[in-house]
Each structure stands twice: as C-alpha cells, then as structure tokens.
PDBQT receptor file of N, H, CA, C and O in Angstrom, charges set to zero:
ATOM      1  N   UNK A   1     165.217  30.395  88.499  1.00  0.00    +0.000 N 
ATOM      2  CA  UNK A   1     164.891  28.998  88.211  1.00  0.00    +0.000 C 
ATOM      3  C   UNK A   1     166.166  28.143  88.166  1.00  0.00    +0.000 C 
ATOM      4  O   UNK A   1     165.982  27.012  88.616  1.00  0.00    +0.000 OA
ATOM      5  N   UNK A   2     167.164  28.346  87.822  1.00  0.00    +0.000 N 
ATOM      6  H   UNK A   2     167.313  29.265  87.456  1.00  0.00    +0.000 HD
ATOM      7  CA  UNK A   2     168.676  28.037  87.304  1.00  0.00    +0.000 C 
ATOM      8  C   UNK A   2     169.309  27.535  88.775  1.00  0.00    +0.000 C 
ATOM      9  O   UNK A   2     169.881  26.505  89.131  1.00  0.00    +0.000 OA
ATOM     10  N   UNK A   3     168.828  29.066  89.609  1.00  0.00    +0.000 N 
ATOM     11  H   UNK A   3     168.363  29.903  89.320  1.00  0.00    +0.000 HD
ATOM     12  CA  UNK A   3     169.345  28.534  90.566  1.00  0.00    +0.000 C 
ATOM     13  C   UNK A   3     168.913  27.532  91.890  1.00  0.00    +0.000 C 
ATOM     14  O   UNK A   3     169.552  26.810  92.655  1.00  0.00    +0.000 OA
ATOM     15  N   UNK A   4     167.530  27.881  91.736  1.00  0.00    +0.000 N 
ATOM     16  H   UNK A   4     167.011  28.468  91.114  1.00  0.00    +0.000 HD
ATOM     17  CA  UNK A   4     167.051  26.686  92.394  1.00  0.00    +0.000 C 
ATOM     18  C   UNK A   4     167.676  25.014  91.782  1.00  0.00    +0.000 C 
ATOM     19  O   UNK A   4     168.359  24.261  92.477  1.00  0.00    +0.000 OA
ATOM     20  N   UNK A   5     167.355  24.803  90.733  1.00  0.00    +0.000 N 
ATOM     21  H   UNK A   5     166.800  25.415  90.168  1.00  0.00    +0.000 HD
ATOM     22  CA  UNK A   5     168.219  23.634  90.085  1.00  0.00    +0.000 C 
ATOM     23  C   UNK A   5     169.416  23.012  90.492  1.00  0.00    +0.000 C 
ATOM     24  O   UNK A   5     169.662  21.814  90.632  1.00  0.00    +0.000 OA
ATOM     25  N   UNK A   6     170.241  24.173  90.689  1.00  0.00    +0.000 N 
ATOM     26  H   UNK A   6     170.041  25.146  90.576  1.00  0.00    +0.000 HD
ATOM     27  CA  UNK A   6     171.246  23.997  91.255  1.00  0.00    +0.000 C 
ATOM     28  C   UNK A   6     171.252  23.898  92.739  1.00  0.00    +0.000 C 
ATOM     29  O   UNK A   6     171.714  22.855  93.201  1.00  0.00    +0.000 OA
ATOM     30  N   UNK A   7     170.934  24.562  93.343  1.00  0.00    +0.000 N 
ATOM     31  H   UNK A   7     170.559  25.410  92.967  1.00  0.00    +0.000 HD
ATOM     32  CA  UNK A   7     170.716  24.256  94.648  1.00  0.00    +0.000 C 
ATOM     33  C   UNK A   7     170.350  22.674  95.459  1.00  0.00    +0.000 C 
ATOM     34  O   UNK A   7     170.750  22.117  96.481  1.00  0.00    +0.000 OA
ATOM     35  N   UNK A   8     169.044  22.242  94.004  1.00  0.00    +0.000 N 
ATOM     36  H   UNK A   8     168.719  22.695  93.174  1.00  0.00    +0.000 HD
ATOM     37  CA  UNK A   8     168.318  21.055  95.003  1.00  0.00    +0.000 C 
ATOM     38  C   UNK A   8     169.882  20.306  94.272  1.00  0.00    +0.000 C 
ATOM     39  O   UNK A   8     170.528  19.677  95.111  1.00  0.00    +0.000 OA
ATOM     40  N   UNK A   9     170.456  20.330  92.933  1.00  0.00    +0.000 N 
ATOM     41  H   UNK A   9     169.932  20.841  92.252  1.00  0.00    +0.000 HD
ATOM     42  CA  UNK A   9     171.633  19.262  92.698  1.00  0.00    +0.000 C 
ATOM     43  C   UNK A   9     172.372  19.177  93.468  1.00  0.00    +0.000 C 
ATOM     44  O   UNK A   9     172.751  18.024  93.669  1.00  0.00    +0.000 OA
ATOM     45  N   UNK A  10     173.083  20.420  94.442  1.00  0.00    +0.000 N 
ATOM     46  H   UNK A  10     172.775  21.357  94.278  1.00  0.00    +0.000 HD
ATOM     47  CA  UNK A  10     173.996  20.515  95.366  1.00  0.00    +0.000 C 
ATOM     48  C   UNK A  10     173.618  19.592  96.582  1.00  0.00    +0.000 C 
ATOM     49  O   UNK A  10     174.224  18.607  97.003  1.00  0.00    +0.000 OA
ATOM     50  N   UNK A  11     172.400  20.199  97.054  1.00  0.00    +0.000 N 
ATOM     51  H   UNK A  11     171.908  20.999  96.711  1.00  0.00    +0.000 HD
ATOM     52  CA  UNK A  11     171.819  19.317  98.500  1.00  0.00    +0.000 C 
ATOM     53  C   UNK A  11     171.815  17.933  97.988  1.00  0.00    +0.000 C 
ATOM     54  O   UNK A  11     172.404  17.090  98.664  1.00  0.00    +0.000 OA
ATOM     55  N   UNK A  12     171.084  17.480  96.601  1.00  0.00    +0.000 N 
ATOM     56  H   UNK A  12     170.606  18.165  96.051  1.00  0.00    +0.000 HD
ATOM     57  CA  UNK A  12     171.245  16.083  96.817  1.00  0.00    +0.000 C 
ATOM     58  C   UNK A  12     172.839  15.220  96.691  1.00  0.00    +0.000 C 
ATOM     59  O   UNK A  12     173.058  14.113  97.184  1.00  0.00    +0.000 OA
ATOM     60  N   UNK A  13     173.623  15.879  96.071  1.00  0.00    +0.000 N 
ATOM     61  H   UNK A  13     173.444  16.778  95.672  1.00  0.00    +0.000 HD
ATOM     62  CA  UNK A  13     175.054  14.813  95.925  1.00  0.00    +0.000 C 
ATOM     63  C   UNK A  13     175.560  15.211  97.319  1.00  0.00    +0.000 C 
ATOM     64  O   UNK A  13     176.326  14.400  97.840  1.00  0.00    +0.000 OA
ATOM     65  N   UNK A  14     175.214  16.501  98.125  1.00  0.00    +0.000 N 
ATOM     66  H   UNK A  14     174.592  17.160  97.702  1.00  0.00    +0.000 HD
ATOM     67  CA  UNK A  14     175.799  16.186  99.587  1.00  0.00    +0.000 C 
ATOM     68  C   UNK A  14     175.318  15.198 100.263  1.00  0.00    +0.000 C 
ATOM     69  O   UNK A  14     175.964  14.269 100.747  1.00  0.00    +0.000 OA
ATOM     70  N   UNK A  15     173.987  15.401 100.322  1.00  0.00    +0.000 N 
ATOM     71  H   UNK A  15     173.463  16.156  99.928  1.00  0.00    +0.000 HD
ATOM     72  CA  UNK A  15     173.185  14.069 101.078  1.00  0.00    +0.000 C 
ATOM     73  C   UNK A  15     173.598  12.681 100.849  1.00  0.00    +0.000 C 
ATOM     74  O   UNK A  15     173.907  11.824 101.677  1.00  0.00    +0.000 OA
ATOM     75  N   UNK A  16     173.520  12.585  98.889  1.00  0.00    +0.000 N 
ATOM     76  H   UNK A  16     173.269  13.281  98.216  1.00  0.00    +0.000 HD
ATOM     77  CA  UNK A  16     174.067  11.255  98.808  1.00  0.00    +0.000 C 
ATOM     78  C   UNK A  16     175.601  10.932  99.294  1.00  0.00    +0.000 C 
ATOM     79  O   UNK A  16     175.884   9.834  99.773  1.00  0.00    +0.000 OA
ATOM     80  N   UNK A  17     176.578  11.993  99.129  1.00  0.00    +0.000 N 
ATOM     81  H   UNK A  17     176.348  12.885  98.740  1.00  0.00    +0.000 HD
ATOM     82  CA  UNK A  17     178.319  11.518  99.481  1.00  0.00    +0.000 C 
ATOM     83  C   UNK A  17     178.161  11.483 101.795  1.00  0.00    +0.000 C 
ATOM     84  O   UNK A  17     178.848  10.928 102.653  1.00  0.00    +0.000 OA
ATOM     85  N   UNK A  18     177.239  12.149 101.847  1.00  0.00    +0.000 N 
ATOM     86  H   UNK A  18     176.681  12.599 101.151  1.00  0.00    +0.000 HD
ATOM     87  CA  UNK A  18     177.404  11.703 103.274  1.00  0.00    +0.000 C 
ATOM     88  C   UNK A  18     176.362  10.370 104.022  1.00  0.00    +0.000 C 
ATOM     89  O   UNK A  18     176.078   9.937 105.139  1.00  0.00    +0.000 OA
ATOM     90  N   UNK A  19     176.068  10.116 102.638  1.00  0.00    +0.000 N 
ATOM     91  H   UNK A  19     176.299  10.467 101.730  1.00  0.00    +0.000 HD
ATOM     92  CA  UNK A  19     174.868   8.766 103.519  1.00  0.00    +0.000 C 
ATOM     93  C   UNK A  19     175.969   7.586 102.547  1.00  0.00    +0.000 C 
ATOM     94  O   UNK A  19     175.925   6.391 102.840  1.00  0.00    +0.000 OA
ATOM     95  N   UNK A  20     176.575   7.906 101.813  1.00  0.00    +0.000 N 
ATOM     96  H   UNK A  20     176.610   8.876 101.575  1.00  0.00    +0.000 HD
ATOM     97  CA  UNK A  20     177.919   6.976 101.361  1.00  0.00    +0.000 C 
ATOM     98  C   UNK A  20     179.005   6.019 102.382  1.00  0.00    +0.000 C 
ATOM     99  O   UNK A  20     179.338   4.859 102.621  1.00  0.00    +0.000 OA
ATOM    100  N   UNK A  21     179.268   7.468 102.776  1.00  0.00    +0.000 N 
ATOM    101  H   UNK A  21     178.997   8.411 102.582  1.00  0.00    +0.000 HD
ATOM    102  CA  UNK A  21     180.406   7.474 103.568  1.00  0.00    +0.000 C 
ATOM    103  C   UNK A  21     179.909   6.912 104.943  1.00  0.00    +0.000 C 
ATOM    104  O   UNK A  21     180.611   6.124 105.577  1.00  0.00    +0.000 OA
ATOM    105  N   UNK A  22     178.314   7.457 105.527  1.00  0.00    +0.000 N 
ATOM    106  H   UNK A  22     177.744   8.097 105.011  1.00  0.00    +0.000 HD
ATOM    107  CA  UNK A  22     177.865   6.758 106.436  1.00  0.00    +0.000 C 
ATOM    108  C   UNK A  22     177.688   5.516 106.852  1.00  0.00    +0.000 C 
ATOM    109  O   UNK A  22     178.170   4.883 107.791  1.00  0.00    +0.000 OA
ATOM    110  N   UNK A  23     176.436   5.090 105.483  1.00  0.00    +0.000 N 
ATOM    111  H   UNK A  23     176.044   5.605 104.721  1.00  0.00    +0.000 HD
ATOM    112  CA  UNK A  23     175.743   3.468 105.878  1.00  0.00    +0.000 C 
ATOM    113  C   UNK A  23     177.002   2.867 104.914  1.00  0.00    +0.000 C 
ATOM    114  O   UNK A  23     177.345   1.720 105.202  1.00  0.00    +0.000 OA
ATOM    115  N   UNK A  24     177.572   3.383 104.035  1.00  0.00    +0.000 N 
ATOM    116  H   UNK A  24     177.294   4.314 103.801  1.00  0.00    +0.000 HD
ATOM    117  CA  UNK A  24     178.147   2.322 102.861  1.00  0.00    +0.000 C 
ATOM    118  C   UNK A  24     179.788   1.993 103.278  1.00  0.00    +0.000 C 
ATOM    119  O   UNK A  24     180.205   0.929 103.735  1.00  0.00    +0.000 OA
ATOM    120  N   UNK A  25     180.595   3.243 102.978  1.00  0.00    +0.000 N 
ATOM    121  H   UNK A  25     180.256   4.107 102.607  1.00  0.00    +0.000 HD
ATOM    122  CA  UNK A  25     181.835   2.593 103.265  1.00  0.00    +0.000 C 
ATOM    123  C   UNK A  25     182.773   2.674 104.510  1.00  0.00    +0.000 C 
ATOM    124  O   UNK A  25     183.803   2.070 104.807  1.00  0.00    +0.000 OA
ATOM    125  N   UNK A  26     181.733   4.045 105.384  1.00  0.00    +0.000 N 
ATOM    126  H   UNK A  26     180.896   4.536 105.142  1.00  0.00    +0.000 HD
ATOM    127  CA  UNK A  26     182.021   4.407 107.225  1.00  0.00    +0.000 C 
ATOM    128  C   UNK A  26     183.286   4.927 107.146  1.00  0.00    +0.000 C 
ATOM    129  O   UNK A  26     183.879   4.829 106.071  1.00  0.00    +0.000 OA
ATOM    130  N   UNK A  27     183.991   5.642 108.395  1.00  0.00    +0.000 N 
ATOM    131  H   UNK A  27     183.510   5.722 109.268  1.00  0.00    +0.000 HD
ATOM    132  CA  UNK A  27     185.111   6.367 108.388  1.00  0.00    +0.000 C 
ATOM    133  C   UNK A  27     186.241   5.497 108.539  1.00  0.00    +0.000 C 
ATOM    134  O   UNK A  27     186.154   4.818 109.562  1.00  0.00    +0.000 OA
ATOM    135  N   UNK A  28     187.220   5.304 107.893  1.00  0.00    +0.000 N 
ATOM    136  H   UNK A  28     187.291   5.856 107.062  1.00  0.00    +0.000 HD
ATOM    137  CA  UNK A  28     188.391   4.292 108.471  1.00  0.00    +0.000 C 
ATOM    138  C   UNK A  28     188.980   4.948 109.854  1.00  0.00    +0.000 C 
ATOM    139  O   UNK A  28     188.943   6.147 110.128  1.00  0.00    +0.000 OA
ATOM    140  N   UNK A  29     189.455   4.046 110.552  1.00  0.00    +0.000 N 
ATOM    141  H   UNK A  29     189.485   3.072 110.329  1.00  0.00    +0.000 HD
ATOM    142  CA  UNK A  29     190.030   4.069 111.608  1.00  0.00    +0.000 C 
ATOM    143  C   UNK A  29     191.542   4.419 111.364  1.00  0.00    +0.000 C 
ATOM    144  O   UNK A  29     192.387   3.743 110.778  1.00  0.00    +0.000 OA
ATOM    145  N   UNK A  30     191.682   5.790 112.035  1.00  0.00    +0.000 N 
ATOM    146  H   UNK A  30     190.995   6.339 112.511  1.00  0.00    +0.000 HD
ATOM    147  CA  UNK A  30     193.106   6.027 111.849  1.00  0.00    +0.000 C 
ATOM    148  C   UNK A  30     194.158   4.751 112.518  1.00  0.00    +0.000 C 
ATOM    149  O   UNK A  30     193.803   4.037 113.456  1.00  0.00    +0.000 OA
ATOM    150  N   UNK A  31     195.618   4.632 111.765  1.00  0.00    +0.000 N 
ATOM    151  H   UNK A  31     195.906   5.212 111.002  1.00  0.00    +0.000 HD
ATOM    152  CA  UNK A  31     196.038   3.918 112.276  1.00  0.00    +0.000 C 
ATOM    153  C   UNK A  31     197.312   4.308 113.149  1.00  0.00    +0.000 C 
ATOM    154  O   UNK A  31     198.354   4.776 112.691  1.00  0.00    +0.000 OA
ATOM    155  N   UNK A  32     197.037   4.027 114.518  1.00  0.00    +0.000 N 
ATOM    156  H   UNK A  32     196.190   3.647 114.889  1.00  0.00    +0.000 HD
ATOM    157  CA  UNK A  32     198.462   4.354 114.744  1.00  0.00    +0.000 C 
ATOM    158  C   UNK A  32     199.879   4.543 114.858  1.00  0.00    +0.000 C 
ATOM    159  O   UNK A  32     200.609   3.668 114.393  1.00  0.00    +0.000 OA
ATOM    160  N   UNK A  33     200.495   5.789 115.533  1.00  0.00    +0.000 N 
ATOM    161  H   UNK A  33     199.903   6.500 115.911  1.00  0.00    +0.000 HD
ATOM    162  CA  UNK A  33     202.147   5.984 114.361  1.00  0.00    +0.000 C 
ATOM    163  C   UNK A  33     202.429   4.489 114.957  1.00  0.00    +0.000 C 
ATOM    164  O   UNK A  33     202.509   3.684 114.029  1.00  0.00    +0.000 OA
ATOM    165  N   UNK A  34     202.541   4.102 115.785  1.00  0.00    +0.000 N 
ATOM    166  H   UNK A  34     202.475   4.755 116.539  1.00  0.00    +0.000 HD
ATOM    167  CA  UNK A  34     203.393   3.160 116.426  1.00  0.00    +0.000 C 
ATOM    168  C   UNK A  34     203.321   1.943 115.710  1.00  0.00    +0.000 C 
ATOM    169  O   UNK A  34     204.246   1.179 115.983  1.00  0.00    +0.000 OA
ATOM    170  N   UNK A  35     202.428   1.486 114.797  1.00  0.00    +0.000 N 
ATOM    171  H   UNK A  35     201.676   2.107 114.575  1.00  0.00    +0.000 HD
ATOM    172  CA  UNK A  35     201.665   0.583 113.360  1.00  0.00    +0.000 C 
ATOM    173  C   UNK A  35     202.529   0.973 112.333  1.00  0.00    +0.000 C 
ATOM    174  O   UNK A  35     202.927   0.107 111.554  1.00  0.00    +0.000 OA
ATOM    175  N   UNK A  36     202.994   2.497 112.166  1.00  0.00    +0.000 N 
ATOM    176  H   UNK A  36     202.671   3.200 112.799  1.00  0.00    +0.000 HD
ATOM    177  CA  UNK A  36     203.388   2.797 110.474  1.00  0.00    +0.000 C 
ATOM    178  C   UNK A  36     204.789   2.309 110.752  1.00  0.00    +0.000 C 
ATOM    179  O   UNK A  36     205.242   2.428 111.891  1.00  0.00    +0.000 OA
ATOM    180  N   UNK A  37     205.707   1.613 109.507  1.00  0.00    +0.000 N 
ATOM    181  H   UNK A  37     205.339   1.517 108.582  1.00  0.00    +0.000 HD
ATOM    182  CA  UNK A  37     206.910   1.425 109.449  1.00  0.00    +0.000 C 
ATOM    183  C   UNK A  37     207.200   2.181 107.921  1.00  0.00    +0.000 C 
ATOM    184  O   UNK A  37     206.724   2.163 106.786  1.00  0.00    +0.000 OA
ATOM    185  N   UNK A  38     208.203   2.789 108.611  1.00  0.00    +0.000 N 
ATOM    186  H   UNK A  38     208.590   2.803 109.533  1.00  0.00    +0.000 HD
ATOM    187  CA  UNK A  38     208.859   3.681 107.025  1.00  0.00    +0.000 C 
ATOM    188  C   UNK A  38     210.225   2.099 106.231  1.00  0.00    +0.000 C 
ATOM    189  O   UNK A  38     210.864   1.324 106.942  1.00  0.00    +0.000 OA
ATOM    190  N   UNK A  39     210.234   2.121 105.218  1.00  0.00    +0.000 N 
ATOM    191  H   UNK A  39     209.714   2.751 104.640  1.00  0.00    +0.000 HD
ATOM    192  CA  UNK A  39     211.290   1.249 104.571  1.00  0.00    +0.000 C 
ATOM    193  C   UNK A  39     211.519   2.409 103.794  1.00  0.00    +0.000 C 
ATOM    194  O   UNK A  39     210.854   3.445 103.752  1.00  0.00    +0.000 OA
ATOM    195  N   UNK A  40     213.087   1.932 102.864  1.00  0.00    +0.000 N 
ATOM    196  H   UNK A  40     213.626   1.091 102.897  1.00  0.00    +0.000 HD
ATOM    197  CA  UNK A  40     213.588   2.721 101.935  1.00  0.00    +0.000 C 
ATOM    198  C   UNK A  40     214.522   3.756 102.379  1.00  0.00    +0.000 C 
ATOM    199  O   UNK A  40     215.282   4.331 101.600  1.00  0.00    +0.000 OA
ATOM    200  N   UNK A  41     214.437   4.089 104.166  1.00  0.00    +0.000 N 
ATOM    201  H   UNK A  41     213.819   3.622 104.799  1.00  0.00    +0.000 HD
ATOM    202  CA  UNK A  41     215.373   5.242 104.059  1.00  0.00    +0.000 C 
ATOM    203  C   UNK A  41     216.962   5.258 104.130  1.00  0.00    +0.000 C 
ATOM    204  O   UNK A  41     217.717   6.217 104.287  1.00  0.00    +0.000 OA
ATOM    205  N   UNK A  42     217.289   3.672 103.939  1.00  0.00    +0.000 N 
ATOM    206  H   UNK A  42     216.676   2.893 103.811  1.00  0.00    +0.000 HD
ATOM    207  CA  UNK A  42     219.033   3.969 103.729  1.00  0.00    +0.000 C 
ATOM    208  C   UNK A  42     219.522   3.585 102.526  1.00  0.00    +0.000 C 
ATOM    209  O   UNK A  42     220.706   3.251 102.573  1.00  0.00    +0.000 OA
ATOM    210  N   UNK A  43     218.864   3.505 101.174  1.00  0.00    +0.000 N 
ATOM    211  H   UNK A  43     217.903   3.777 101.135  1.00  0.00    +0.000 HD
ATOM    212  CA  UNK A  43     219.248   3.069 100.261  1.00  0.00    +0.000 C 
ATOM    213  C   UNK A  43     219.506   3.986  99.478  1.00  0.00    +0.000 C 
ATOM    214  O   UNK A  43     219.126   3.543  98.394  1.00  0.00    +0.000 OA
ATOM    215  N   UNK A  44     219.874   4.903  99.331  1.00  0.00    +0.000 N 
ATOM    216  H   UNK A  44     220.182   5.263 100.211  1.00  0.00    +0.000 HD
ATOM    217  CA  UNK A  44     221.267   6.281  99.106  1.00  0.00    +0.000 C 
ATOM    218  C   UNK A  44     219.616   7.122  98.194  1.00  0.00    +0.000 C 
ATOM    219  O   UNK A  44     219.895   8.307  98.010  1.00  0.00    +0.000 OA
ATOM    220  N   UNK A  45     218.592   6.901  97.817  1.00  0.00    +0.000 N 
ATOM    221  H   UNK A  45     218.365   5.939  97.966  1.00  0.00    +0.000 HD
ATOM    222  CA  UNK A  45     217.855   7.674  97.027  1.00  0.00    +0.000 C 
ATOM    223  C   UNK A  45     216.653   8.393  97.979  1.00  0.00    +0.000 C 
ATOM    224  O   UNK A  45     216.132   8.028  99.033  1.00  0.00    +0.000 OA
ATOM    225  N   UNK A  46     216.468   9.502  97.183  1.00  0.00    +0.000 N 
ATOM    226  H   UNK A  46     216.891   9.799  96.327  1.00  0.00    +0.000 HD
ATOM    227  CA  UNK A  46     214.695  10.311  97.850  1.00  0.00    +0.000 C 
ATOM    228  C   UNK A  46     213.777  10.129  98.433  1.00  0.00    +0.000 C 
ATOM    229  O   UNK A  46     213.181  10.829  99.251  1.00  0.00    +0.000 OA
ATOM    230  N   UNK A  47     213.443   8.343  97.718  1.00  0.00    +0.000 N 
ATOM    231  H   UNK A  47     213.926   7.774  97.053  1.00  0.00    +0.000 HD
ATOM    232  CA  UNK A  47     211.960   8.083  98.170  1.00  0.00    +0.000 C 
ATOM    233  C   UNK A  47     212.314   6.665  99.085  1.00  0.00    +0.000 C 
ATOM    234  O   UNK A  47     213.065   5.708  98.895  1.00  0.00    +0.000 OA
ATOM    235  N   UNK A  48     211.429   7.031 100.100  1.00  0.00    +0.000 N 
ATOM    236  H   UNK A  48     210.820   7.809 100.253  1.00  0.00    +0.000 HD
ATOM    237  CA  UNK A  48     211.147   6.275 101.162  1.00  0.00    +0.000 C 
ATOM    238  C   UNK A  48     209.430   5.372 100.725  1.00  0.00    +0.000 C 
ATOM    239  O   UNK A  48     208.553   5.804  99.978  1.00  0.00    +0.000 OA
ATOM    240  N   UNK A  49     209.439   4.362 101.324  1.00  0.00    +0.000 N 
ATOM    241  H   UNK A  49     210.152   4.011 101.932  1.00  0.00    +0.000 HD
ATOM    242  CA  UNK A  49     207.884   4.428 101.428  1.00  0.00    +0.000 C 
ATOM    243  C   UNK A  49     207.434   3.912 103.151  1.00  0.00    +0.000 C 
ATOM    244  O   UNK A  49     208.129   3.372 104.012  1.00  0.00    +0.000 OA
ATOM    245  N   UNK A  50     205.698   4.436 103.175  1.00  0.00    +0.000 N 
ATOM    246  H   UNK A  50     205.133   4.875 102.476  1.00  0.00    +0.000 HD
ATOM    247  CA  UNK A  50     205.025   4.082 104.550  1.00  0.00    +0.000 C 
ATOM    248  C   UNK A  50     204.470   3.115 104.390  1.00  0.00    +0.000 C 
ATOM    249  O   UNK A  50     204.024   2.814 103.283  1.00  0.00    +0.000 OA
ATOM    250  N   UNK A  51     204.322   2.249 105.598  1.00  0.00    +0.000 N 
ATOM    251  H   UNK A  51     204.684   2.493 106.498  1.00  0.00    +0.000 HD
ATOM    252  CA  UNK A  51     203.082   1.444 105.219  1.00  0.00    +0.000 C 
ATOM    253  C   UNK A  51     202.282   1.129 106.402  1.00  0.00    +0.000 C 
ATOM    254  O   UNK A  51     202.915   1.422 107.417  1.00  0.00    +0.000 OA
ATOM    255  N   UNK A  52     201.367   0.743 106.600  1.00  0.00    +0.000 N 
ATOM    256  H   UNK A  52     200.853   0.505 105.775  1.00  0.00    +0.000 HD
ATOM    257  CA  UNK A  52     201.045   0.305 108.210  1.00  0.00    +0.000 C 
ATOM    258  C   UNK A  52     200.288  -0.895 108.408  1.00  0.00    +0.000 C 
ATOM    259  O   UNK A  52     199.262  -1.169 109.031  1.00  0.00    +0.000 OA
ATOM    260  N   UNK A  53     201.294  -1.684 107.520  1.00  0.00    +0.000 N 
ATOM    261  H   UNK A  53     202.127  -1.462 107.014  1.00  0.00    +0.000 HD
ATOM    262  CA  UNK A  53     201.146  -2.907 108.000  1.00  0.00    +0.000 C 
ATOM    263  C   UNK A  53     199.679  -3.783 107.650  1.00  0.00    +0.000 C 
ATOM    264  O   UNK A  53     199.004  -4.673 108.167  1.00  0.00    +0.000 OA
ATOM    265  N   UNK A  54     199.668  -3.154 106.766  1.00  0.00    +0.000 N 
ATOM    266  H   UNK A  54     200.217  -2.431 106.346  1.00  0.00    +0.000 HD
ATOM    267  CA  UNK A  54     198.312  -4.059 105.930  1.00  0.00    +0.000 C 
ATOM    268  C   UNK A  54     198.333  -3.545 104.690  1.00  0.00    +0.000 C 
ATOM    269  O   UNK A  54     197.481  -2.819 104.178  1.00  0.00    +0.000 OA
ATOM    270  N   UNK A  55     199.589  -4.047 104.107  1.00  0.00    +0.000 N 
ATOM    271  H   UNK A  55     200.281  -4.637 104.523  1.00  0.00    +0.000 HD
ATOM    272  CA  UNK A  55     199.577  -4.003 102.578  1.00  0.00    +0.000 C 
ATOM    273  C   UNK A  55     199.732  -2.719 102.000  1.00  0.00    +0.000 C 
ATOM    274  O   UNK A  55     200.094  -2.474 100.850  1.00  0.00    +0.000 OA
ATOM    275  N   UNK A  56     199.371  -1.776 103.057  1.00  0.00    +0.000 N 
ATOM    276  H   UNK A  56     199.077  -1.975 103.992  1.00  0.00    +0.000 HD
ATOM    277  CA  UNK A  56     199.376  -0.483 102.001  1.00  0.00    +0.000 C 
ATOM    278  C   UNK A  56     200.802   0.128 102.656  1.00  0.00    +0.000 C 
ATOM    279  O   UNK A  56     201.238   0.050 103.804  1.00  0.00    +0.000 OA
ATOM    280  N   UNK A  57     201.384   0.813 101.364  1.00  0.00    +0.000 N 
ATOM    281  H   UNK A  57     201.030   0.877 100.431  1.00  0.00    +0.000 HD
ATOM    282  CA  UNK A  57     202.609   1.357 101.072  1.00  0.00    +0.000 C 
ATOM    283  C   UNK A  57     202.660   3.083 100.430  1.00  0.00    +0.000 C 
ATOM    284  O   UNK A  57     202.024   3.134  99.377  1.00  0.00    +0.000 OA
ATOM    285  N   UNK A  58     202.969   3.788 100.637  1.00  0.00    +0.000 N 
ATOM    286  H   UNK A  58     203.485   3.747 101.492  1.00  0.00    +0.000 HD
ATOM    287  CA  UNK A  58     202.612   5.176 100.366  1.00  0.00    +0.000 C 
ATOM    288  C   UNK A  58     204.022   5.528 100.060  1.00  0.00    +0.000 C 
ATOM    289  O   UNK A  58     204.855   5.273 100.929  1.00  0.00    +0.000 OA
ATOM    290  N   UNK A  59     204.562   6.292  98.514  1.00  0.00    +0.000 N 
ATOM    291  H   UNK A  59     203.885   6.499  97.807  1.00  0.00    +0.000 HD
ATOM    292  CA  UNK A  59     205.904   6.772  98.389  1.00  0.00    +0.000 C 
ATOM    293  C   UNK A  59     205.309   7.896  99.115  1.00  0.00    +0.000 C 
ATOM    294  O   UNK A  59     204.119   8.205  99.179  1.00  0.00    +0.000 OA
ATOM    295  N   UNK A  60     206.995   8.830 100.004  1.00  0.00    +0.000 N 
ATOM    296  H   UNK A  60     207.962   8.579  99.952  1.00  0.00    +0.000 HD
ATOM    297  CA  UNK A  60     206.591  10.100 100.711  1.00  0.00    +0.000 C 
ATOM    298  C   UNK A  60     207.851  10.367  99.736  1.00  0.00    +0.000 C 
ATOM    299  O   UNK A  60     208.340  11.493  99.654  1.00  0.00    +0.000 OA
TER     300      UNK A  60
C-alpha cells in the first residue's frame, strides 16, 4: 500500500515538473560562446566573472 502511494506521488511531481518546464517556463535557449564575455581576469585575484550579455554575471 506504502508503495503504491509513493509511486502515484513520484509520477505526479514528474508530470507536474515536466508540464512546468513545458507550458510554463520552456527550455532557455543556450547562449552562444561568442555572446559570453569573461571580465575580472587581469585584476591580480581568482575570481573572474561570465556574463552573456543580459545582465547575468556568474563568479567562475
């Protein structure tokens, strides 16, 4: 019984995270390298950051 329970919980949060990702927030479009600009790498420290050019910035 336990495990049926579990089972239908499993099938439904898959169903729901892939009808999410489907109708709701869709796959982003990778962006290409030739888009990413690295800053940070001559300023004598570790961290660099990425960004590609729409605001987003990623420490590597």
């Amino acid at each position: 019984m336990v495990d049926a329970v579990l089972l239908v919980f499993v099938i439904v949060i898959t169903t729901g995270a892939v009808a999410f990702f489907v109708f709701g927030v869709g796959f982003p479009e990778p962006s290409p390298v030739s888009r990413l600009s690295f800053k940070g790498l001559d300023d004598g420290d570790d961290t660099f950051y990425i960004s590609n050019d729409g605001g987003v910035s990623l420490p590597a």
